[in-house]
VOGU-3710 file (C-alpha; in Angstrom, 3 decimals, decimal comma):
1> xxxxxxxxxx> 34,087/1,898/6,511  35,483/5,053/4,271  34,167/5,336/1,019  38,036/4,763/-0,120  37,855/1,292/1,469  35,803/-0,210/-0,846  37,693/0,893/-3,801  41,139/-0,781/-1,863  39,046/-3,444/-1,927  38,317/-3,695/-5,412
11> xxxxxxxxxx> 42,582/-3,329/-5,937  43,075/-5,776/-3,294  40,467/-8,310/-4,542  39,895/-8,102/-8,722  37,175/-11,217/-8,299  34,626/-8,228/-6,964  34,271/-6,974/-10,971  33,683/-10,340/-11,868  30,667/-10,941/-9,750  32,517/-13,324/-7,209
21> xxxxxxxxxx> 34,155/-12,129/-3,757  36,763/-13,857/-1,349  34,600/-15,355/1,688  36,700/-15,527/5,007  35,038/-18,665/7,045  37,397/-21,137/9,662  40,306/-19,821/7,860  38,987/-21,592/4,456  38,283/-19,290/1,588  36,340/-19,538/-1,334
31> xxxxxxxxxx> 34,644/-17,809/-4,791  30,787/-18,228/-4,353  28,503/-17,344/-7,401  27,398/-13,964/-7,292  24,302/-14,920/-7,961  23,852/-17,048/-4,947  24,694/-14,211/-3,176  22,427/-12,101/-4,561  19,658/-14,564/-3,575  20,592/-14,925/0,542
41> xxxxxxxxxx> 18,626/-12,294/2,562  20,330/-9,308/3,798  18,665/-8,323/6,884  20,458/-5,667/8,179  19,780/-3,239/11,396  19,040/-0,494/9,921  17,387/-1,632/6,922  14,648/-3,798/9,802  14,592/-0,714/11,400  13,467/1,693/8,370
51> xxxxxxxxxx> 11,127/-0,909/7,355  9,734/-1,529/10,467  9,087/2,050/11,643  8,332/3,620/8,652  5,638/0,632/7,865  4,047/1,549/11,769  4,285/5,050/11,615  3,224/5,739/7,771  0,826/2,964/6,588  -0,732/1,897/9,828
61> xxxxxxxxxx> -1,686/5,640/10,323  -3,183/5,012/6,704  -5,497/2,133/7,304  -6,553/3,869/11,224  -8,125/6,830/9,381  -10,282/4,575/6,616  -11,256/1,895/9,796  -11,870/4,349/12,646  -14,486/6,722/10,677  -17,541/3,982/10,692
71> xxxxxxxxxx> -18,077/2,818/14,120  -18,153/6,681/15,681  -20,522/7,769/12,925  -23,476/8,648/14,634  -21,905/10,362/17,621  -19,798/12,694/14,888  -22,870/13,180/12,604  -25,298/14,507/16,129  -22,576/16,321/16,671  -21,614/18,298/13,825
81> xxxxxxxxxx> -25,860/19,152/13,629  -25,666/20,032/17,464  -22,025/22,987/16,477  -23,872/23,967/13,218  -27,391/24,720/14,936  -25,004/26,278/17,890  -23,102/28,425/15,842  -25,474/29,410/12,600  -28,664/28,585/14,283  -29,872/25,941/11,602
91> xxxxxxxxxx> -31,426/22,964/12,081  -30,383/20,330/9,571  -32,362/18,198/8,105  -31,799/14,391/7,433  -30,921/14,407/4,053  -28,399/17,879/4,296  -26,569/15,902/7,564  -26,227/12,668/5,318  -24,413/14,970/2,868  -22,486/16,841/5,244
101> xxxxxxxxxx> -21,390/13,145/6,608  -20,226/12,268/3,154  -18,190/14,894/2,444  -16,737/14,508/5,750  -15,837/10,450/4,459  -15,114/11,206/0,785  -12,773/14,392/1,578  -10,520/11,895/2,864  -10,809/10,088/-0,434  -10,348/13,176/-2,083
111> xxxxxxxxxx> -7,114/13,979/-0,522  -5,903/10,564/-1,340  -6,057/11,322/-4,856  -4,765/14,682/-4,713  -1,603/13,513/-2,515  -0,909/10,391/-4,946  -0,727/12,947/-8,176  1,242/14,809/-6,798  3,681/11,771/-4,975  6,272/11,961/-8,457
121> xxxxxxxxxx> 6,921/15,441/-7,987  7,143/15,002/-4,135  9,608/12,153/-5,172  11,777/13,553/-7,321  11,855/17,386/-5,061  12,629/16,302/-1,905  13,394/12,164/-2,309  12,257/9,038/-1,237  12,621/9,983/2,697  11,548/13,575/2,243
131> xxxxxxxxxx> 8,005/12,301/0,682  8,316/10,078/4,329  8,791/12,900/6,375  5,815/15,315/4,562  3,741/12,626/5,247  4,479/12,708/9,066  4,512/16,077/9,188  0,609/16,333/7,598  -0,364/13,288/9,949  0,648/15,093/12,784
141> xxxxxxxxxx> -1,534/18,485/11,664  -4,405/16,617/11,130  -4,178/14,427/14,524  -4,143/17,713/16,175  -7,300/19,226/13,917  -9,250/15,849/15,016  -7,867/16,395/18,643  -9,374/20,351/19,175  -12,470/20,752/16,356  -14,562/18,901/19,362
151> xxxxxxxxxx> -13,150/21,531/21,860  -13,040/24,570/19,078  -16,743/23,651/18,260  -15,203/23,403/14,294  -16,827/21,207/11,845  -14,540/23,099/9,441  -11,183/21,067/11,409  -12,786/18,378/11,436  -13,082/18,153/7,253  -9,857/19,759/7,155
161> xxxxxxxxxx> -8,186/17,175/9,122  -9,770/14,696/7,090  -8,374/16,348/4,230  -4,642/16,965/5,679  -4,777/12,926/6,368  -5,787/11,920/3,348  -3,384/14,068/1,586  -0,700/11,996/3,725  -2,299/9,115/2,964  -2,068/9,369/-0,470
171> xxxxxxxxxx> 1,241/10,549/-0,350  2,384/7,519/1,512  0,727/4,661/-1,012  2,593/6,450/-3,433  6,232/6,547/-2,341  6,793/4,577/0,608  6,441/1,343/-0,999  9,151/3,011/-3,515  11,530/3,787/-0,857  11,483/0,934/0,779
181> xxxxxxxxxx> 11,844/-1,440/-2,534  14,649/1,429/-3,571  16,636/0,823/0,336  16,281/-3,039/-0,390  18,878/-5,704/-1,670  17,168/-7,206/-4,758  16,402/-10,528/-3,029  14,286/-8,532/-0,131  12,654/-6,185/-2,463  9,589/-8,318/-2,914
191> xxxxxxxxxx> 8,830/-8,861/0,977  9,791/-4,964/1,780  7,550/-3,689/-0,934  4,491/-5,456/0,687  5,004/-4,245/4,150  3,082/-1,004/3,290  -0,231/-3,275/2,181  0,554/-4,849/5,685  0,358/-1,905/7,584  -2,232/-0,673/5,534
201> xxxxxxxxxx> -4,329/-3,580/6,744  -3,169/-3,601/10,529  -4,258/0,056/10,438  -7,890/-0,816/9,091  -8,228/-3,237/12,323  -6,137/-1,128/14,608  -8,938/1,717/13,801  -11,960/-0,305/14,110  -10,899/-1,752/17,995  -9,827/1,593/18,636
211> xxxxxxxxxx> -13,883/2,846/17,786  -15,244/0,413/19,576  -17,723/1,984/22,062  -15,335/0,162/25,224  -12,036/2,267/24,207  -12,900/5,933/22,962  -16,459/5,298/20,468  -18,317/7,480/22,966  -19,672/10,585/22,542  -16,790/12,261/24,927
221> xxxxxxxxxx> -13,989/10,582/23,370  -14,512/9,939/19,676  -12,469/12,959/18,819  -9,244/10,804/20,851  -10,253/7,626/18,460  -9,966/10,078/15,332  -6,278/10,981/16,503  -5,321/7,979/18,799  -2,614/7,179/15,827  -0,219/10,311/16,078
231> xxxxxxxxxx> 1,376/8,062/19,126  2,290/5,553/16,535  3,621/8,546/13,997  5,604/10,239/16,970  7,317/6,748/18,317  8,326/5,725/14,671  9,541/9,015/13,589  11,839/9,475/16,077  14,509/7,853/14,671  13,675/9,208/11,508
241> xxxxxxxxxx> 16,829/11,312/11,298  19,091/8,106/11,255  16,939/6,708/8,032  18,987/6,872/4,658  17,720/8,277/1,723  17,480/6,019/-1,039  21,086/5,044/-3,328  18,735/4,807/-6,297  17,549/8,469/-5,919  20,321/9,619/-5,050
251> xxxxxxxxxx> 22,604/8,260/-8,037  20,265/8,357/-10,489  18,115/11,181/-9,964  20,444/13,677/-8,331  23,415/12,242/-9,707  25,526/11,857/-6,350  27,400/8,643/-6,843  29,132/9,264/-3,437  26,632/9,657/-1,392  24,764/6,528/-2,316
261> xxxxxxxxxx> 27,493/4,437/-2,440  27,395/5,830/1,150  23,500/4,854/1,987  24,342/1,748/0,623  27,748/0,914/3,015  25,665/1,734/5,790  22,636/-0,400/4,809  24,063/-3,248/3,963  27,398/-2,888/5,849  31,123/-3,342/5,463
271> xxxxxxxxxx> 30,707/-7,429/4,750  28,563/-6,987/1,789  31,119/-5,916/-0,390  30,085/-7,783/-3,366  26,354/-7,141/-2,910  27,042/-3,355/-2,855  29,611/-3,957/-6,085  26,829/-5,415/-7,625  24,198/-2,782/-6,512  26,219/0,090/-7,719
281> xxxxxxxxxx> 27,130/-1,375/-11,183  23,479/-2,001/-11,706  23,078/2,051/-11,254  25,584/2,681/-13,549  23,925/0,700/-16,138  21,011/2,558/-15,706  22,600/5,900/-16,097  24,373/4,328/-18,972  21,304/3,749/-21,045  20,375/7,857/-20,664
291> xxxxxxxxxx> 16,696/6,909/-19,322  15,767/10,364/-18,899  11,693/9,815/-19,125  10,634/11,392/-15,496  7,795/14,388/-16,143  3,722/12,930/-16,574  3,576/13,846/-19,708  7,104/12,340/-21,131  5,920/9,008/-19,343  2,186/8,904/-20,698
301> xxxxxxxxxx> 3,802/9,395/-23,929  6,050/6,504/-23,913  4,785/3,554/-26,092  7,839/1,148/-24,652  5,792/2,226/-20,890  2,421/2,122/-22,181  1,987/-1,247/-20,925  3,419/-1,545/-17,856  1,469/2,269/-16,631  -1,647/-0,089/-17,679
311> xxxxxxxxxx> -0,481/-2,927/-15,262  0,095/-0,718/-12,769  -3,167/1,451/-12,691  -5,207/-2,048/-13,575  -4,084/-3,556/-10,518  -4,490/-0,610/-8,166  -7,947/0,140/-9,500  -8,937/-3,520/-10,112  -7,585/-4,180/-6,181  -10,716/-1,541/-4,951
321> xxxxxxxxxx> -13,191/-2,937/-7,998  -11,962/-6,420/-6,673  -14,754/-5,939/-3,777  -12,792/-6,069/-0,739  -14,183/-2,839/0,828  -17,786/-3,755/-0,557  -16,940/-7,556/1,275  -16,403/-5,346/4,468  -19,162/-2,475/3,986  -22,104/-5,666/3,707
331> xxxxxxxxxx> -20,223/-8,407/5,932  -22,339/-7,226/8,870  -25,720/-7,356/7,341  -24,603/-10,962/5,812  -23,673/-12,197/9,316  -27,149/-10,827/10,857  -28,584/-13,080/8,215  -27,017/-15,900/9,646  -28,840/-15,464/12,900  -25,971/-13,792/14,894
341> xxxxxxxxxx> -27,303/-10,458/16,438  -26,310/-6,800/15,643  -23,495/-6,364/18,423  -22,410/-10,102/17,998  -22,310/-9,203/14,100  -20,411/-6,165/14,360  -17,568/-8,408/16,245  -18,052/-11,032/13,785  -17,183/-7,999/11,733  -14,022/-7,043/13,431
351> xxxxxxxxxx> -13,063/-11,073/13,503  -13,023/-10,954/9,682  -10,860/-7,596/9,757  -8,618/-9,731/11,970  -8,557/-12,325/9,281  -7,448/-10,312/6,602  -4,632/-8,965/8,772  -3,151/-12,355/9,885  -3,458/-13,183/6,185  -1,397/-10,384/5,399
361> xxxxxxxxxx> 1,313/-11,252/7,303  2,043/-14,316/4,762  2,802/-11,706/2,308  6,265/-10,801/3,410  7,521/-14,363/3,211  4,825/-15,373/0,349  7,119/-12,413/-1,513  10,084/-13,465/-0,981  10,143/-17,091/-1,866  7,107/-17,642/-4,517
371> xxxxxxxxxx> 6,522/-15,495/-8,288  4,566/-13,185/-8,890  2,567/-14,359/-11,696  1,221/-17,580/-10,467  0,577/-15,811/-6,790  -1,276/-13,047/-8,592  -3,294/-15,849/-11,062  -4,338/-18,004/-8,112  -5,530/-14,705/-5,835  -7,690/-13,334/-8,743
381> xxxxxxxxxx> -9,045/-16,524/-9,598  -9,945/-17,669/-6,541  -11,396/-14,658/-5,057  -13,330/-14,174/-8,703  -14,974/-18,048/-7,607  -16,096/-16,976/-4,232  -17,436/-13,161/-5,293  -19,631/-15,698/-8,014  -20,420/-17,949/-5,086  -21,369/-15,160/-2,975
391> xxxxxxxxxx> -24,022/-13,231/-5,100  -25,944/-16,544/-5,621  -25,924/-17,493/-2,092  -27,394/-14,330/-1,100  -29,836/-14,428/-3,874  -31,006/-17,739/-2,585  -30,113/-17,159/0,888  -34,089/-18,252/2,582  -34,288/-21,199/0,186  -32,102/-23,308/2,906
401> xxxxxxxxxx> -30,973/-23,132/6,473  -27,486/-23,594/5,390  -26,664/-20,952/2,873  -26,230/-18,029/5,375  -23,294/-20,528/6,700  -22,090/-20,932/3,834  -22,055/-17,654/2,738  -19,545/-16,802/6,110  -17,370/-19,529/4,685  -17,219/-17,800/1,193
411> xxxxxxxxxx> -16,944/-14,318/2,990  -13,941/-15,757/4,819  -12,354/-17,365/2,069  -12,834/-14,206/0,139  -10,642/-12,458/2,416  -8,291/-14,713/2,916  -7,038/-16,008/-0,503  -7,434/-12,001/-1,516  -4,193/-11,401/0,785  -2,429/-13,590/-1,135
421> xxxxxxxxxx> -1,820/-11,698/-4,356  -4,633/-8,622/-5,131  -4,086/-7,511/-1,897  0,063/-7,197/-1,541  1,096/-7,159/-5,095  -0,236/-3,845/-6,828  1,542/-1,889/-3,779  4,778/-2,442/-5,262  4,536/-3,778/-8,842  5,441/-0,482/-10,105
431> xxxxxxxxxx> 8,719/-0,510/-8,050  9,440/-3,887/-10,531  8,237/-2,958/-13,903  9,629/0,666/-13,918  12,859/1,654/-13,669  14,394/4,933/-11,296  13,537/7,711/-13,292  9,791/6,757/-14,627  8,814/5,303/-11,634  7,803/8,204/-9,317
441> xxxxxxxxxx> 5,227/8,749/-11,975  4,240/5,233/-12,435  3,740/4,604/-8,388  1,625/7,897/-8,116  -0,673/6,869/-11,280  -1,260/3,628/-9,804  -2,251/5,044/-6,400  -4,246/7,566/-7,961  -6,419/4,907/-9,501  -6,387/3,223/-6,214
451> xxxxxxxxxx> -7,852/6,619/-4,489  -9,920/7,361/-7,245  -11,715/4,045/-7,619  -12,181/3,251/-3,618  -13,747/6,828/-4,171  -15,976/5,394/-7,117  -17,077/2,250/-4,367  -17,763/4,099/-1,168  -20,033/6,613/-3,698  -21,764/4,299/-5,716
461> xxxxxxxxxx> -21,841/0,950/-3,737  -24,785/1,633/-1,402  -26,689/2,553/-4,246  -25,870/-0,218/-6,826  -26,585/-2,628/-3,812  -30,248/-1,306/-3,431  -30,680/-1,562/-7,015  -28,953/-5,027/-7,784  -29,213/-7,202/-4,354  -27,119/-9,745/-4,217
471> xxxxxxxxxx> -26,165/-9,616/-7,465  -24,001/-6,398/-7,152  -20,895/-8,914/-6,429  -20,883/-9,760/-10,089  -18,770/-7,106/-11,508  -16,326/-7,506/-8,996  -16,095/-10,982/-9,589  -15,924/-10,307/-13,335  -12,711/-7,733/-12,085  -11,121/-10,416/-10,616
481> xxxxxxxxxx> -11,304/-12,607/-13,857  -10,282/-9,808/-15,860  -7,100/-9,049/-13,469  -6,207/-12,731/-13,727  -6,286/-12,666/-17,863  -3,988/-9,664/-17,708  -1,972/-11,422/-15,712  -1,655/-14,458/-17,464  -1,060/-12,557/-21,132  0,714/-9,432/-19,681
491> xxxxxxxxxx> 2,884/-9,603/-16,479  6,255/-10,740/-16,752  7,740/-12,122/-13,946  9,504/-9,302/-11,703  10,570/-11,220/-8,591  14,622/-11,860/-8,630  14,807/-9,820/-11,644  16,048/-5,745/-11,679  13,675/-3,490/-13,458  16,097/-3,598/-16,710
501> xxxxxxxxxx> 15,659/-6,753/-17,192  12,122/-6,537/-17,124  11,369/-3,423/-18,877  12,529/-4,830/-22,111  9,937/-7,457/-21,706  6,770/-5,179/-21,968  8,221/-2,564/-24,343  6,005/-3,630/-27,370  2,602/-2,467/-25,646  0,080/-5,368/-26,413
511> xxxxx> 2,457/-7,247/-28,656  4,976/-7,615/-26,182  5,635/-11,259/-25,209  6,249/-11,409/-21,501  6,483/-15,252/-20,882
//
């Protein structure tokens, strides 16, 4: 359909300006509610298809790098002292090849953070699908480091491909889940905005079976584990030249009404006349009200965004401080308490990974059909109860032959009831409380946080837990109580509602009144 068409359309058929649109059905026509069409689903081609393969080829790769790194780990760490003793004839000891490992794991870490601050200028330079495409681009580099540093003899690829990844990583929690909210109709934007924590997720499990010693966790083929995922980021980006670039960014930020009016004909097609009407007069708005806050500083400054930046980064930061990676990281030595041995552990390991991905795939239609609030209340609260439950059992954990049981059903539980809200929702709240122009900046903040405190748990965990025992799960139950009183006093509810509707709601900082 021509651009003109839609404007004949408007001549031929006033109702569209009035929110209501002739409906052609058995030869019986009729003037729905807007509003009710708003709400039906629009699952188009080529919006499935942009979801789909930019979720497999962009956040799967994410989770594969943090989940394949631990099972390898003593192959990688013999070898990188068998290249450095090769090649500068020195023999490392213990402690310097436990440091050389962690910068090898926190580099990756590092480059998360570094890629996330720098995700709003990404966003704004080179849009929504240009941050997609960078992202590719530094997977694929860094699949190829991990592919030759074994062959090259390089320690110095390897931490360079761990950097290049994490860089894309970063990138990726930063914008994609912006793009894809951006590309969606407003009823979808909830279940599209949680298919990067998804993917995220499958990745994490997708990584650890990929490790395992039976596929390539050998000490020939651990370099193929490292960079098995560049066949998901070459499949999925394929296609890549047919993806739109996002109306929002394109209107707003650039200023190219056209062109996204466009995007938006061919992702929602020439039958959703009155949802793209509707779409496009909600841009206008927005460039009606001048909202011209974009840079770091100009948003930081805000007061009427100081509240929602602190929703945003809470949730990211309070998602790592939340315990799910500390859950994972001690899940093995909880199971070997409960009698199961050290291989049959590590499986019972992989089986709880497996959990937390079937879990995630509620989150989708979870998204798209229950609020945000309550979904977010019940997830912190719950997972705030077992954390509580958890450090006592393992406290007590010899007092009765039970406990270690029961301490697999609270691990479980954990895991599951955390996909339900602290594990989906801070990946794209920032898409609902910001609008266009702020919310490059708001998305990378958030991640940042994210990076930065996953960086703070992988560093400090291991030696909190020697210092605190079981009772190291306390402060991340206490972060789950704290997320659900912010919650409760602070969140407005985003689902169904545009991001200028909402805005208004947290303007006032602390005094704002959001229910």
């Amino acid at each position: 359909m021509e651009l003109r068409n839609l404007e004949e359309s408007q001549h031929l058929y006033p109702q569209l300006t009035k929110g209501e649109v002739i409906i052609s059905n058995g030869g019986d026509r009729g003037p729905p509610k807007i509003r009710d069409c708003l709400k039906k689903p629009q699952w188009g081609k080529l919006l499935t298809l942009v979801g789909y393969a930019s979720t497999i080829g962009s956040a799967v790769p994410v989770g594969y790098c943090i989940g394949v790194i631990n099972s390898p780990a003593t192959l990688i760490k013999s070898w990188c002292n068998d290249v450095i003793n090769e090649r500068y004839n020195v023999q490392l000891r213990a402690s310097n090849l436990e440091i050389l490992w962690a910068s090898i794991v926190s580099v990756f870490l590092i480059g998360g953070a570094i890629g996330s601050l720098g995700g709003a200028w990404v966003a704004n330079k080179f849009g929504r699908k240009g941050c997609f495409l960078i992202s590719g681009l530094l997977f694929m580099i860094g699949g190829i480091m991990f592919s030759f540093c074994r062959m090259a003899n390089s320690v110095e690829m390897l931490i360079l491909g761990r950097l290049l990844v994490g860089l894309a990583s970063g990138l990726t929690t930063a914008t994609l889940p912006m793009y894809l909210t951006e590309i969606a109709p407003l009823a979808l934007r909830g279940a599209l905005g949680v298919f990067c924590a998804v993917g995220v997720t499958g990745g994490v499990v997708v990584g650890q079976v990929f490790s395992l010693r039976n596929i390539f966790g050998t000490s020939d083929l651990w370099h193929y584990a490292l960079s098995f995922y560049m066949v998901l980021v070459v499949i999925c980006y394929l296609p890549s030249y047919y993806f739109p670039e996002s109306p929002k960014y394109l209107y707003i930020v650039l200023g190219d009404r056209e062109r996204a009016l466009r995007e938006l004909l061919r992702l929602r097609g020439t039958d959703a006349l009155v949802l793209i009407q509707h779409e496009m007069e909600e841009m206008d708005m927005e460039i009606n009200t001048k909202i011209v806050t974009s840079s770091f500083f100009s948003v930081l400054r805000d007061p009427a965004l100081m509240l929602p930046l602190i929703i945003v980064c809470c949730f990211h930061g309070g998602q790592q401080f939340s315990g799910i990676n500390a859950i994972f990281y001690y899940s093995v030595s909880i199971f070997e308490k409960a009698g199961l041995s050290t291989t049959d552990a590590e499986w019972a390991n992989l089986g709880a990974g497996c959990l937390n991905l079937a879990t995630s795939f509620l989150g989708p239609v979870l998204m798209a059909k229950v609020n945000r609030r309550p979904l977010m209340m019940f997830s912190s609260a719950v997972c705030a109860c077992f954390l509580f439950t958890i450090a006592f059992i393992l406290y007590y954990i010899e007092a009765f032959s039970w406990l270690p049981m029961a301490c697999i059903v609270c691990v479980m539980g954990y895991i599951f009831f955390y996909q339900f809200g602290l594990g989906p929702i801070p990946y794209f709240i920032g898409a609902e409380l910001f609008e266009v122009a702020p919310r490059p900046v708001a998305m990378s903040m958030g991640s940042l946080a994210s990076w930065s405190c996953n960086f703070v748990i992988g560093m400090a965990f291991p030696s909190l837990s020697r210092a605190w025992g079981a009772f190291v799960f306390l402060p991340f139950s206490l972060t789950c109580a704290l997320l659900f009183l912010l919650t409760k006093f602070y969140l407005p509810e985003t689902r169904g509602r545009d991001p200028s509707e909402v805005a208004p709601l947290v303007a006032k900082g602390f005094r704002s009144k959001v229910t």
